[in-house]
C-alpha positions in Angstrom: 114.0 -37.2 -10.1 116.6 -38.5 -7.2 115.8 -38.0 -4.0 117.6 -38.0 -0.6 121.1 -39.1 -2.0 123.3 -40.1 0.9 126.6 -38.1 -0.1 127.2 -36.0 -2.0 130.0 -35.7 -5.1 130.5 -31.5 -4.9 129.0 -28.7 -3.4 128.4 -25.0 -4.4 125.9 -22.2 -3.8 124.3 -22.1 -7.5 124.4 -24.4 -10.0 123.5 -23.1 -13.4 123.0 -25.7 -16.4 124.2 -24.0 -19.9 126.8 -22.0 -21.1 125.3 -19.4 -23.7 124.3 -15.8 -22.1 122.2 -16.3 -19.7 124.0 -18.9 -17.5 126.9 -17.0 -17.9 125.3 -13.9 -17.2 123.9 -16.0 -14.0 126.8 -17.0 -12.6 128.5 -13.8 -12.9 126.1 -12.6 -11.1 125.9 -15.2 -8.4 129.2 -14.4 -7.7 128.8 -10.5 -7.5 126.2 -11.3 -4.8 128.4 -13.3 -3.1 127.6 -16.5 -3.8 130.0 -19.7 -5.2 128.7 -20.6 -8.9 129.2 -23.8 -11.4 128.2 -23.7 -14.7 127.9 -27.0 -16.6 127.6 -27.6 -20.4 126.6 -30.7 -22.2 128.1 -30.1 -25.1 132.1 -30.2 -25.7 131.9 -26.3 -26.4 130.5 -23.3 -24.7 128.6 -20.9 -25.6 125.2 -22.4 -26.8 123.3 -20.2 -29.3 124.5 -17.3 -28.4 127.9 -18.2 -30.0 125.8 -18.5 -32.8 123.9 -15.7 -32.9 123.8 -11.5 -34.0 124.9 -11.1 -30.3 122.3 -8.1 -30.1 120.7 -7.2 -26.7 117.5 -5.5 -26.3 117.5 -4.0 -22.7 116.3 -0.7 -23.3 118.1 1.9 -20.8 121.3 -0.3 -20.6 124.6 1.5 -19.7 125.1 2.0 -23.3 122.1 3.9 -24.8 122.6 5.8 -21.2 125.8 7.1 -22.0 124.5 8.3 -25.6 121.5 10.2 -24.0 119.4 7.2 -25.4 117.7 6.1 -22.4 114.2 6.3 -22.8 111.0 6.2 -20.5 110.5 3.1 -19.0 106.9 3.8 -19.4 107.6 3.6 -23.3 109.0 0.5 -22.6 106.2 -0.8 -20.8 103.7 0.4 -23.3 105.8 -1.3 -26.6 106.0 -4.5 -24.7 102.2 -4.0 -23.9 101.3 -3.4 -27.3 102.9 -6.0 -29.3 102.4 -9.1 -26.5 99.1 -8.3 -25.0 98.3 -10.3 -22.1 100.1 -13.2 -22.9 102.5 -12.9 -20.5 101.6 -11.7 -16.9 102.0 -8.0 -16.3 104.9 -8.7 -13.3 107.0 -10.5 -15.6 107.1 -7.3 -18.3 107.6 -5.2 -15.5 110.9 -7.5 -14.2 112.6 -6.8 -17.6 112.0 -3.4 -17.7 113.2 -2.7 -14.4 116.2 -5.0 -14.1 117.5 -5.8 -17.5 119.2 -2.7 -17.0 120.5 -3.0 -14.0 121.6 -6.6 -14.9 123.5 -4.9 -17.6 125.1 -2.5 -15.1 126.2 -5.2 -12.9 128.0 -7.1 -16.1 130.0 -3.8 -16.8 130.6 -2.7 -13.3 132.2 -6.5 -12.4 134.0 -6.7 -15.7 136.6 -5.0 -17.5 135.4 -6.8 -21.1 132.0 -5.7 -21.5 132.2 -3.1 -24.7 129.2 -2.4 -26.4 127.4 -0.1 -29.1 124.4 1.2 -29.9 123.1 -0.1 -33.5 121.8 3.0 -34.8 118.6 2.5 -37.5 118.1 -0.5 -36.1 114.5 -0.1 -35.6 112.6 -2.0 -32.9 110.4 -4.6 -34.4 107.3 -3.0 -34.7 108.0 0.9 -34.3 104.8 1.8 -35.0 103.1 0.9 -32.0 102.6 2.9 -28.9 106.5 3.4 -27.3 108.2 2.2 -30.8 111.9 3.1 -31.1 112.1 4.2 -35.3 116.1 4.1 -34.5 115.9 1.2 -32.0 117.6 0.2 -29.0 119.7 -2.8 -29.8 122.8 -2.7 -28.7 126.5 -5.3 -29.9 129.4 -6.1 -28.6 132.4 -4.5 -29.7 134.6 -6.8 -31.8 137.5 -8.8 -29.6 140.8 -10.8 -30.3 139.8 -14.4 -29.2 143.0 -14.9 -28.3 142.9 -13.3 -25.1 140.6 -16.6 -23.9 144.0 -18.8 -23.9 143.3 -22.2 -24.3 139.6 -21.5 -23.6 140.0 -20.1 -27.2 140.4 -23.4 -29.1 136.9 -24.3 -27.1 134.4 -21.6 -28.1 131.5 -23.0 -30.3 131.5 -21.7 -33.7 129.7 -21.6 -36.7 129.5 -23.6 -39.8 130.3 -21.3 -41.7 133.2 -19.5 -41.0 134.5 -15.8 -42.6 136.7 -16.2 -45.5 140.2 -15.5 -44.5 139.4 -13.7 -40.9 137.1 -11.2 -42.4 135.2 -9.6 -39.2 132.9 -6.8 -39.2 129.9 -5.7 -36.8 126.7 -6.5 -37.6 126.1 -2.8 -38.4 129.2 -2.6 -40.8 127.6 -5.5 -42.3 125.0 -4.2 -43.2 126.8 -1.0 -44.7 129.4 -3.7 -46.8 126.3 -5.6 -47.7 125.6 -2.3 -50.1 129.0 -1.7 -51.6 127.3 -2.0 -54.8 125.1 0.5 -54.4 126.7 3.1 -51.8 130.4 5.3 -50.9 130.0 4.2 -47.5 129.2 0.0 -48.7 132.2 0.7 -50.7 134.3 2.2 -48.2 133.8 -0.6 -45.8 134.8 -3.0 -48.8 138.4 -1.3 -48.3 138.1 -1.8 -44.2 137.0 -5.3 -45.1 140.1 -6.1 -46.9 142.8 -4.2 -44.6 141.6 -5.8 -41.8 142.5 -9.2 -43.3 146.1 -8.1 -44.4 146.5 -6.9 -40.7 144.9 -10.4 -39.5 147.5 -12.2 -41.5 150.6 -9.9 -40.0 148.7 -9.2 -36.5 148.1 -13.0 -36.4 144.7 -11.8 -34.6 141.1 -14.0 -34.2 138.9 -10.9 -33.6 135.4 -12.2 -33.2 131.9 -10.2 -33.6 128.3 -10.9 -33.3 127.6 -13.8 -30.4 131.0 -15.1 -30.3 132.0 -11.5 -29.2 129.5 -11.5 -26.4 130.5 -15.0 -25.5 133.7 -14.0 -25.5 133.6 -11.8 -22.4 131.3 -13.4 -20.7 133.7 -16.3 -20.5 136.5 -13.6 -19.9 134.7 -12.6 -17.1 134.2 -16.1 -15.5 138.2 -16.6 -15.9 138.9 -13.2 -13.8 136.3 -14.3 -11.0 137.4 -17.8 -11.4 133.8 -19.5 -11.9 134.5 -23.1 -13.2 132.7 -24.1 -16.3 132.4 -27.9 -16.9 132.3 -28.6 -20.4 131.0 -32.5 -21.5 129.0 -32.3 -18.3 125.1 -32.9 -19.5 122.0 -32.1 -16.5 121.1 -35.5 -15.7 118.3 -34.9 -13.1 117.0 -33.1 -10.4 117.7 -34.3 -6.7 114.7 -33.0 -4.9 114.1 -33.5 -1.0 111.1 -32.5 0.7 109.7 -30.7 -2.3 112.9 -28.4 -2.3 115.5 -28.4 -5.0 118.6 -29.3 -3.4 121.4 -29.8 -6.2 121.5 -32.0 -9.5 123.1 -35.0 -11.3 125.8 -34.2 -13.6 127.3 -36.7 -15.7 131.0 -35.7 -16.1 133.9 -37.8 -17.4 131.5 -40.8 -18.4 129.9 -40.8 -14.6 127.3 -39.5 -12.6 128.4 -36.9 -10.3 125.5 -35.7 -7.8 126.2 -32.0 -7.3 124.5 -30.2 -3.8 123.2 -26.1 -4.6 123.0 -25.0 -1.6 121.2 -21.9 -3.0 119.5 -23.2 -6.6 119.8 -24.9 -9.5 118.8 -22.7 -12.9 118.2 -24.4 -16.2 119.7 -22.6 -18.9 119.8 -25.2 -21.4 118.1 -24.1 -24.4 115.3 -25.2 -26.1 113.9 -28.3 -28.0 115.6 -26.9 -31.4 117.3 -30.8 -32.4 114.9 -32.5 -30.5 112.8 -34.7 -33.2 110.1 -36.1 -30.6 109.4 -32.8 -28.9 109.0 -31.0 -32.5 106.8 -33.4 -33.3 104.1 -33.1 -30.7 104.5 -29.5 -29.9 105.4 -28.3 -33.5 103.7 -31.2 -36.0 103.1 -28.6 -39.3 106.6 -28.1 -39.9 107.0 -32.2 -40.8 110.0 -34.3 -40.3 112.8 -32.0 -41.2 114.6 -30.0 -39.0 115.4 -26.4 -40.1 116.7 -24.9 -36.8 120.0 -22.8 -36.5 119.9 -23.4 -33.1 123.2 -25.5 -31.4 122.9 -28.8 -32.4 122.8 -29.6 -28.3 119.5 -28.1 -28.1 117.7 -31.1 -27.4 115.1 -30.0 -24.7 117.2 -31.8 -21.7 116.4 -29.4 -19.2 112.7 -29.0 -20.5 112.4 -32.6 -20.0 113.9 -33.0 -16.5 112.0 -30.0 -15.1 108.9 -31.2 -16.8 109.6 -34.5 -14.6 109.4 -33.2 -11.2 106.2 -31.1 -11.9 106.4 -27.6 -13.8 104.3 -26.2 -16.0 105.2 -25.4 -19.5 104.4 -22.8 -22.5 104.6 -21.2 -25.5 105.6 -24.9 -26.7 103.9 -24.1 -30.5 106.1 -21.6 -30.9 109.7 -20.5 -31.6 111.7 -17.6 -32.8 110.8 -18.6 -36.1 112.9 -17.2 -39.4 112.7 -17.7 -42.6 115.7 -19.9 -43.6 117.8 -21.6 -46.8 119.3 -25.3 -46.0 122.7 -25.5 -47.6 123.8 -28.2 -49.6 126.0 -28.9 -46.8 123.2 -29.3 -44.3 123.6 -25.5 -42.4 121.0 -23.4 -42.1 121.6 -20.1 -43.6 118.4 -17.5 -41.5 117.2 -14.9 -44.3 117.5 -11.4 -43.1 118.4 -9.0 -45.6 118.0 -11.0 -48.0 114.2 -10.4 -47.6 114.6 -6.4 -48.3 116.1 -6.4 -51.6 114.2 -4.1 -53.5 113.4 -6.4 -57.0 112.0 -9.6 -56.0 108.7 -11.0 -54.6 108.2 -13.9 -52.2 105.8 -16.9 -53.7 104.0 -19.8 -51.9 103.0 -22.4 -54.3 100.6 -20.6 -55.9 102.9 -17.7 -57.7 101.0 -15.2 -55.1 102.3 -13.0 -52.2 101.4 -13.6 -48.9 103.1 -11.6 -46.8 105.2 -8.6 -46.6 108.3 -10.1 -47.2 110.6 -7.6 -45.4 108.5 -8.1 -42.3 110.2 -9.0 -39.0 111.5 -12.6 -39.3 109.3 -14.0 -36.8 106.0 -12.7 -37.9 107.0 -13.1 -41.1 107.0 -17.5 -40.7 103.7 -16.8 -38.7 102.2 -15.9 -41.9 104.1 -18.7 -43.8 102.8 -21.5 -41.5 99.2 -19.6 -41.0 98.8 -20.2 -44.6 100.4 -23.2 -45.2 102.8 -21.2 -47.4 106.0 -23.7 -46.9 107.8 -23.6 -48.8 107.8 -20.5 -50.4 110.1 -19.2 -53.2 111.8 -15.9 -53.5 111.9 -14.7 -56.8 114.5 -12.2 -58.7 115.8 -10.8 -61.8 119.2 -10.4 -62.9 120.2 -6.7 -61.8 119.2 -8.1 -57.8 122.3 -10.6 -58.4 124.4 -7.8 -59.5 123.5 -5.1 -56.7 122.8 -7.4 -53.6 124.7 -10.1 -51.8 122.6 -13.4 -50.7 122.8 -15.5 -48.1 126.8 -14.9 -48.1 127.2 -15.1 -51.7 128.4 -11.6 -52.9 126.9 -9.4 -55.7 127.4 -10.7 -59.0 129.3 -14.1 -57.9 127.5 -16.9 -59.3 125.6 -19.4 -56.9 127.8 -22.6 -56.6 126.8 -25.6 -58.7 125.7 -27.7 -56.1 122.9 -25.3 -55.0 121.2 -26.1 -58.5 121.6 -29.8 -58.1 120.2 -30.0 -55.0 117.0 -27.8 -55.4 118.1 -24.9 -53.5 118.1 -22.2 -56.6 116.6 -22.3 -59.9 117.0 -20.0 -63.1 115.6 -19.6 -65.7 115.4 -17.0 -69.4 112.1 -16.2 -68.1 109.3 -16.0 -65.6 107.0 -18.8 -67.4 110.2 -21.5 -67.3 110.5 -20.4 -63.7 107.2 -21.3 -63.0 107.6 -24.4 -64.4 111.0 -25.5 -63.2 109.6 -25.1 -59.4 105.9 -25.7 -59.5 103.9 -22.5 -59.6 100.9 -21.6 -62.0 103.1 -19.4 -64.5 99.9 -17.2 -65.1 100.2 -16.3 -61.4 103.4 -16.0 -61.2 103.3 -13.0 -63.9 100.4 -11.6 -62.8 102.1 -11.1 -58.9 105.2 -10.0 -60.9 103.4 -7.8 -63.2 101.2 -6.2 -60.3 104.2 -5.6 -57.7 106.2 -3.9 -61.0 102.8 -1.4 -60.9 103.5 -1.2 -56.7 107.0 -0.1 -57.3 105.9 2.3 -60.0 104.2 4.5 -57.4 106.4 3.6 -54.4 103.8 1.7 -52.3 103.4 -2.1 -51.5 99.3 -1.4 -51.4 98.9 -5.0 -50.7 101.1 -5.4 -47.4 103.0 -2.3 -47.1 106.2 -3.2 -47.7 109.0 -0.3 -47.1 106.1 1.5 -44.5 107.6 1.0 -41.7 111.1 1.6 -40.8 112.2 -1.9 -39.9 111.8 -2.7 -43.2 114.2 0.2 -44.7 117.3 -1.0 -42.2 118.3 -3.6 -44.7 116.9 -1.8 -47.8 118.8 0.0 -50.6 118.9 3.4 -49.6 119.9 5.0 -52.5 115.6 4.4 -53.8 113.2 6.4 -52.8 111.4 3.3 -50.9 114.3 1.5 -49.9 112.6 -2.1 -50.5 110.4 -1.6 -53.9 111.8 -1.5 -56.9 110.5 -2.8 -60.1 111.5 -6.7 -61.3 113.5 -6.5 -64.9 114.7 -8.4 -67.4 116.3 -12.0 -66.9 117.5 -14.7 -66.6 115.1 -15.1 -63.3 116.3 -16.9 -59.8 114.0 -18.6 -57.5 115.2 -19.2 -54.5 113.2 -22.4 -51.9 112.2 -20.8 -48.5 111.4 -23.1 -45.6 109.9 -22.1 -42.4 113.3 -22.1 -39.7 113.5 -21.0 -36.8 117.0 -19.4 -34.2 115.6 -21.6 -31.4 111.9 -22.4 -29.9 110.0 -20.4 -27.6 108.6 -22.4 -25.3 109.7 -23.8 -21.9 109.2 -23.8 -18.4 107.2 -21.3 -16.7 109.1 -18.9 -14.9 107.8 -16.2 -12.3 109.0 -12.4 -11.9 112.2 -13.9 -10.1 112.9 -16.6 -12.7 111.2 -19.6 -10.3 109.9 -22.4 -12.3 106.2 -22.6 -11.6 104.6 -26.0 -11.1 100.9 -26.8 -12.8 99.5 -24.8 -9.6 101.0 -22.0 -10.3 103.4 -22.3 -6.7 107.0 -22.1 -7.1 109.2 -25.4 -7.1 111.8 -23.9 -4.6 115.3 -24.1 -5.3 114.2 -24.6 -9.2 114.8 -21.6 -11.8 115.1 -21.4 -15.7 116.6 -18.7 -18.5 116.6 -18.6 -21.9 115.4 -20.8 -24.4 114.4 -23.6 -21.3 111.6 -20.6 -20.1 108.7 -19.7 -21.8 109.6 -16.5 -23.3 109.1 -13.0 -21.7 108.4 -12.3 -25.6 105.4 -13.8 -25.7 104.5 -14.7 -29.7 105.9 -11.3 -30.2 110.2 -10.2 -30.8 110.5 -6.8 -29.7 113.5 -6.0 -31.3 116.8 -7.5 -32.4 118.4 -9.1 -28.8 115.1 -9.5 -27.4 116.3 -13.0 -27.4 119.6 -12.6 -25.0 118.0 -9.4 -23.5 115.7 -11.5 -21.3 118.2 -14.7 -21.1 120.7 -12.3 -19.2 117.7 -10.2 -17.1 116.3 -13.3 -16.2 119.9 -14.9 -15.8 120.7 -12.2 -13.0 117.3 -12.5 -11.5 117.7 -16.0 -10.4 120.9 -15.9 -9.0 119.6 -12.4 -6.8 117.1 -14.4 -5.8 118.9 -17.1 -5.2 121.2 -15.0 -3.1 119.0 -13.9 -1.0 117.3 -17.2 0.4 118.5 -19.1 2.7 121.1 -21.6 1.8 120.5 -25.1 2.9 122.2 -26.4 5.9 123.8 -30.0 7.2 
């Protein structure tokens, strides 16, 4: 903490630390309301983990599902979020995301001309079963876009590791569709889109980007067309606080500290303690040493740290948006999503045995794996799965490559007893789980944890079987693939109120202060509503702040 600095370097209304959704979300909004907004970014690229990420949002009653007679009740709402979270977060700060997550939403497409979205139909909430469940969900994606409009912003977007093979760009729902070509007309239809679209990228010279990036993508559009400056190599330093009141921040840019005056706030938007070892280690101590986070690699806890400094209270710290995840050779973590659903395999802990529904929502899914002491676990699965399904990336049929046999990440075997031996597991058990899930997929039920009941589990599924995610194990040679307990980002942070104030350890508001995203103890709770129940609440809470912010008095002198 700095106090009382004598000059200072530059001045704006809102300062807003972080460049993925919700501090881009924030300062678009700041300057809707009027208000003159800076974003900074520690690392050399922008768009945190949302550049990373599916790019859903979960706002239910957005402009989107509106327009497609989707909206629902916001009662509904209420009672899902009720349901699945309980009382762990306070009832005002549920009732902030219902009310203006979509109205944040309508003030993103009514100040831009990029926002483009679409509903994800079949993508079912999270837990659909419970009181206010959406069976056909209410996730919504960007549309796809040609990064090239960015200009030289373009060349600074943060991308993934793992980049498409020559351009290839499809939605996450088309993905899904492609992800069955083996199996389906419309999986193989899309395999035609798939390869016309990158012929035309080649002649059309296009970038088209999905998922995040798409969403990043017009965010960052939008701050070009208002002219919001984003500072990129500019880490949060500290706080400058003066007479208990947030008054602006330090900013290192271009290898010096720069002290920056907010006139209205400062929000912390920096992500959470993904890449941070110390912080994993006391908040997070049963997953060990390793780091198996697909979060950016600048998500070091910076702005935890520095609002933890001048007093706020923190939560949700022992827990993250946890998903099951593969570490390639390479050292990128690959999350397991669909990979989860295919009908013919079983999911082992060290044991041989089941523990879990394996098609169950990532993040309760890891609950059970760390509950259990189940890490790592190994998915196991016969020969026709390689042919029909694609995993982690690798299409149907292709062979794994070499190096993800020499390094431990896959084994095969003739058959289940060499299986067992080659990775660990009682063999005897191993069969016997084999052998009793083959009698489960006989009669079409999971009886042990309900696999394929609910309709999450289906989205991903093969739908040309009666239960899209059971179907009996065959002959060999067997895979087994390792399973470690990974996570999109942590959950915990700095307590925020109803307006997105960070709360000190008295529960009063440190004035001037607010936090998004990743830095905030989640809206979410332990729970994940629904794919984009991540970004959903970065950009509510985003667009809270800066309202708030807008509507305090702005300091004087």
């Amino acid at each position: 903490m700095t106090s009382s600095p004598p000059t200072w370097d530059h001045e704006v209304d809102i300062l807003l630390a972080g460049s993925g959704a919700g501090g881009m979300a924030g300062a678009i909004s700041a300057h809707d309301a009027g208000l003159s907004a800076l974003v900074v970014e520690k690392a050399p690229r922008y768009g945190g983990s949302t550049a990373l990420s599916g790019g859903g949002i979960w706002i239910p009653n957005n402009p989107t599902l509106e327009r497609l007679g989707r909206a629902d009740d916001p009662e509904d709402v209420r009672r899902y979020l009720r349901a699945i979270i309980g009382d762990r977060v306070p009832a005002v700060r549920l009732d902030a995301y219902v009310e203006q997550g979509p109205a944040a939403m309508a003030m993103l497409h009514r100040v831009s001309r990029h926002m483009d979205f679409a509903w994800c139909p079949g993508y079912s909430d999270y837990h659909p079963e419970e009181p206010g469940g959406r069976p056909l969900g209410r996730t919504i994606e960007p549309k796809p876009i040609d990064a090239r409009r960015l200009g030289a912003d373009e060349e600074l977007l943060l991308e993934a590791d793992l980049p498409s093979p020559m351009g290839l760009w499809f939605t996450g729902y088309e993905g899904r569709r492609l992800m069955m070509f083996r199996r389906t007309w419309s999986g193989k239809w899309m395999l035609r889109v798939a390869a016309w679209r990158v012929l035309s990228n080649l002649v059309r010279r296009r970038r088209m980007k999905t998922l995040g990036a798409s969403l990043v993508v017009r965010l960052r559009l939008t701050m070009q067309d208002l002219r919001i400056p984003l500072w990129l190599n500019s880490p949060l330093i500290d706080l400058v606080v003066e007479d208990g009141r947030v008054t602006g921040a330090v900013v290192e840019r271009d290898g010096r500290p720069l002290r920056v005056r907010a006139r209205r706030g400062v929000v912390i938007a920096t992500g959470g303690f993904d890449h941070d070892a110390e912080l994993r280690k006391e908040h997070l101590p049963e997953l060990g040493r390793e780091d198996f986070s697909a979060g950016a690699r600048s998500n070091a806890g910076d702005g935890i740290r520095i609002g933890r400094r001048i007093g706020a209270d923190l939560d949700l710290m022992d827990d993250a948006w946890w998903m099951p995840s593969i570490k390639l050779p390479g050292g990128s973590i690959f999350p397991l999503v669909t990979e989860r659903c295919i009908p013919r395999m079983v999911i082992v802990d060290q044991n041989g045995e089941r523990f879990t529904n394996e098609a169950a929502p990532y993040v309760n899914f890891v609950h059970a794996q760390l509950e259990g002491g189940h890490v790592p676990a190994y998915e196991i699965f016969d020969a026709t799965a390689r042919k029909r399904y694609q995993f982690a990336g690798i299409m149907p049929g292709r062979p794994f490559p070499r190096d993800w046999y020499t390094t431990g990440l896959v084994t095969k075997a003739a058959d289940l007893d060499e299986l067992a031996r080659r990775i660990g597991v009682p063999a005897d058990a191993l069969k016997a789980t084999v052998e009793r899930f083959n009698g489960f997929a006989r009669n079409g039920r999971d009886e042990d944890f309900g696999r394929g009941d609910s309709a999450y589990d289906h989205y991903y599924g093969d739908p040309t079987l009666p239960n899209p995610n059971l179907d009996r194990i065959g002959a060999g040679p067997y895979y087994a693939v390792r399973i470690e307990a990974g996570d999109l980002g942590t959950k915990g942070g700095l307590v925020t109120d109803e307006h997105a104030r960070v709360l000190g350890a008295d529960g009063a508001p440190i004035e001037g202060l607010y936090a998004t995203g990743n830095a905030s103890a989640s809206v979410m709770g332990n729970e994940y509503a629904g794919a984009g129940a991540t970004i959903g609440p970065a950009i509510t809470f985003g667009h809270l702040a800066a309202r708030h912010a807008a509507a305090r008095p702005a300091l004087r002198g």
